[in-house]
FIDRENLO-847290 format. One line per 4 residues: number of its first residue (from 1); for each residue x, y, z of C-alpha. Coordinates in steps of 0.25 Angstrom, whole numbers. Layout:
// FIDRENLO-847290
NUM) X Y Z | ...
***
This chain:
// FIDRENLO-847290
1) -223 819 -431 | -216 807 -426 | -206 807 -415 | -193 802 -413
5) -188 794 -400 | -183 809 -395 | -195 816 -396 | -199 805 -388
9) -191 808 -377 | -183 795 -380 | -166 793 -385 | -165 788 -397
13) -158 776 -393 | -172 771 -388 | -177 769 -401 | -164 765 -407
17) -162 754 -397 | -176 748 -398 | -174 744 -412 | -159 739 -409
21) -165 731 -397 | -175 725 -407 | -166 722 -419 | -155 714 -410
25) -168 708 -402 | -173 701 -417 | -158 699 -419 | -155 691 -406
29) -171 683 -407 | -167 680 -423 | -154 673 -415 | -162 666 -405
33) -171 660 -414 | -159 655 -420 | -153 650 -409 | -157 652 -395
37) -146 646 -389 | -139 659 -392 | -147 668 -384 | -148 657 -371
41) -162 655 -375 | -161 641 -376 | -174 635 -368 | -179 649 -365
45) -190 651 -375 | -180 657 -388 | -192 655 -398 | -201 662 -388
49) -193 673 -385 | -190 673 -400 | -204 676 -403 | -208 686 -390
53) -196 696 -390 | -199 701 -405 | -213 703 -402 | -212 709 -390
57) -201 718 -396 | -208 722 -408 | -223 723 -403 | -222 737 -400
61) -217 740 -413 | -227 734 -420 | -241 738 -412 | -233 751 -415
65) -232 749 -430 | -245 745 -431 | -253 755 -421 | -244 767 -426
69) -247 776 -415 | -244 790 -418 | -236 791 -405 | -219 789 -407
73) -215 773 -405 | -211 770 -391 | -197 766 -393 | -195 763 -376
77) -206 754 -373 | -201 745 -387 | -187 748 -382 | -191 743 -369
81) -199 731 -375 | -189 727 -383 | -179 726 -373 | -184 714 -366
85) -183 703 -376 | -169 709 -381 | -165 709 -366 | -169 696 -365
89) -162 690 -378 | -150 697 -376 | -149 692 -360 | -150 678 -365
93) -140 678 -375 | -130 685 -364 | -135 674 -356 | -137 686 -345
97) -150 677 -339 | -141 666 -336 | -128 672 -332 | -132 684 -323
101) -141 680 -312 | -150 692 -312 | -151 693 -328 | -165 687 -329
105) -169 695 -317 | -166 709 -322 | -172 704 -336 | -185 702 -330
109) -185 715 -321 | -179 723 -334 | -189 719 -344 | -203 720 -337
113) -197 735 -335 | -194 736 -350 | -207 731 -354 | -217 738 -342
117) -209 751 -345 | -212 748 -361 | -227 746 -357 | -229 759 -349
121) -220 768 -356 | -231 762 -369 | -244 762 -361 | -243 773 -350
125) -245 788 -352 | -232 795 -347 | -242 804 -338 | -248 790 -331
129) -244 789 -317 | -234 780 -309 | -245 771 -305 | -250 770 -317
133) -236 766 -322 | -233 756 -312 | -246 749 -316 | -244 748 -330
137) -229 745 -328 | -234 732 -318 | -244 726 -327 | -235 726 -336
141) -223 723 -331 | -231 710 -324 | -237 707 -336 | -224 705 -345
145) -217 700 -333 | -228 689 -332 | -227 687 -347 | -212 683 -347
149) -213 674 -336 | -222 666 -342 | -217 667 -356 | -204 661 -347
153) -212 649 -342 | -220 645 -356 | -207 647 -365 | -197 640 -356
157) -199 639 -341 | -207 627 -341 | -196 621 -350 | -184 626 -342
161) -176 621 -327 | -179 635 -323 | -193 630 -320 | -191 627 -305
165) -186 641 -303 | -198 648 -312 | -207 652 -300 | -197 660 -293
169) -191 665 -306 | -205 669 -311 | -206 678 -297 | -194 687 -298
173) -196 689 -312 | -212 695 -309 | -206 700 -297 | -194 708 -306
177) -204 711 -316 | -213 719 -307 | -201 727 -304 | -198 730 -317
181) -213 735 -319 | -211 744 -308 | -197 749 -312 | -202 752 -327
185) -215 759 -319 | -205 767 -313 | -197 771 -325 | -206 775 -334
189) -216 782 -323 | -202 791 -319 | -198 794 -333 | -211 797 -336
193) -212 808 -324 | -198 812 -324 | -190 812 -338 | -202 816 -347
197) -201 832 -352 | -214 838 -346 | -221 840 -358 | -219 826 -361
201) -227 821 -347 | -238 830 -350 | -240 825 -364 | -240 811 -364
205) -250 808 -378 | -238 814 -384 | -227 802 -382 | -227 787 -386
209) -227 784 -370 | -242 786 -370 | -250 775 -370 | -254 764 -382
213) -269 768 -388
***
């Protein structure tokens, strides 16, 4: 029997907003490719970021489409996936990253949260334990945070008067990254021990939170 976003202990806005998140995502890239200009993306790799953010945004969809576990979809890791590259699009079109100083900051610290929570929550079993957790939620939290800094250098950096600042700038953003791996870590390994119904913590091969086969 298939289950729906309550029987798996989630609202049903979590769903619901995923897919809203997705449709204004391809809505905002379709302008983008138009003219990047009207998202600020001018010199910062629009073409790129045109190409990445629906793949990223849509992976999960389709290794589900085409894997069909029998296991209910796990609408907060895609929710949480998704949210990265809309975050992004939509920061740059409100020029956030230029006019508020700590913008890009938080941006780097919120999304390796969003995107290490998303991994464990996918690859962890609910019973694992807060070392385990952290582990996981490190690896990758470091990997994607490494992923975007270099994504940052090859598609515009080398190109950009940032440059002379790039070293620095590449360190606080690992360095907020690392947090953001912990904090995810953190969240999840609590709402795994403390908001789960007790049947639920003792069952884990039953919910979508186990991990991928």
């Amino acid at each position: 029997m298939r289950r729906t976003a309550h029987d798996q202990g989630l609202s049903p806005i979590v769903p619901a907003f995923d897919v809203l998140l997705k449709i204004v995502l391809l809505a905002l890239i379709g302008v983008v490719i138009v003219d990047p200009t009207w998202a600020n993306l001018e010199g910062k790799a629009p073409e790129l970021r045109a190409l990445t953010y629906p793949l990223v945004a849509f992976a999960l969809p389709a290794w589900w489409w085409l894997r069909r576990p029998v296991r209910p979809y796990p609408w907060l890791p895609d929710l949480l996936v998704t949210s990265v590259g809309f975050s992004d699009v939509l920061g740059n079109r409100l020029d956030l990253f230029d006019s508020v100083v700590w913008f890009d900051d938080w941006m780097h610290f919120a999304n390796v949260t969003c995107v290490s929570g998303a991994l464990v929550l996918l690859t962890r079993q609910r019973t694992a334990g807060g070392t385990a957790v952290l582990e996981r939620s490190i690896a990758v939290g470091m990997t994607a945070g490494l992923g975007w800094e270099l994504f940052e250098y090859v598609g515009f950096l080398t190109r950009s008067g940032e440059l002379p600042t790039a070293y620095a700038d590449t360190l606080g953003d690992l360095a907020l990254g690392w947090l953001g791996a912990v904090t995810a870590a953190l969240l999840v390994h609590h709402a795994w021990r403390h908001h789960l119904p007790e049947h639920r913590r003792t069952t884990p091969r039953q919910e979508w939170l186990r991990p991928v086969q």
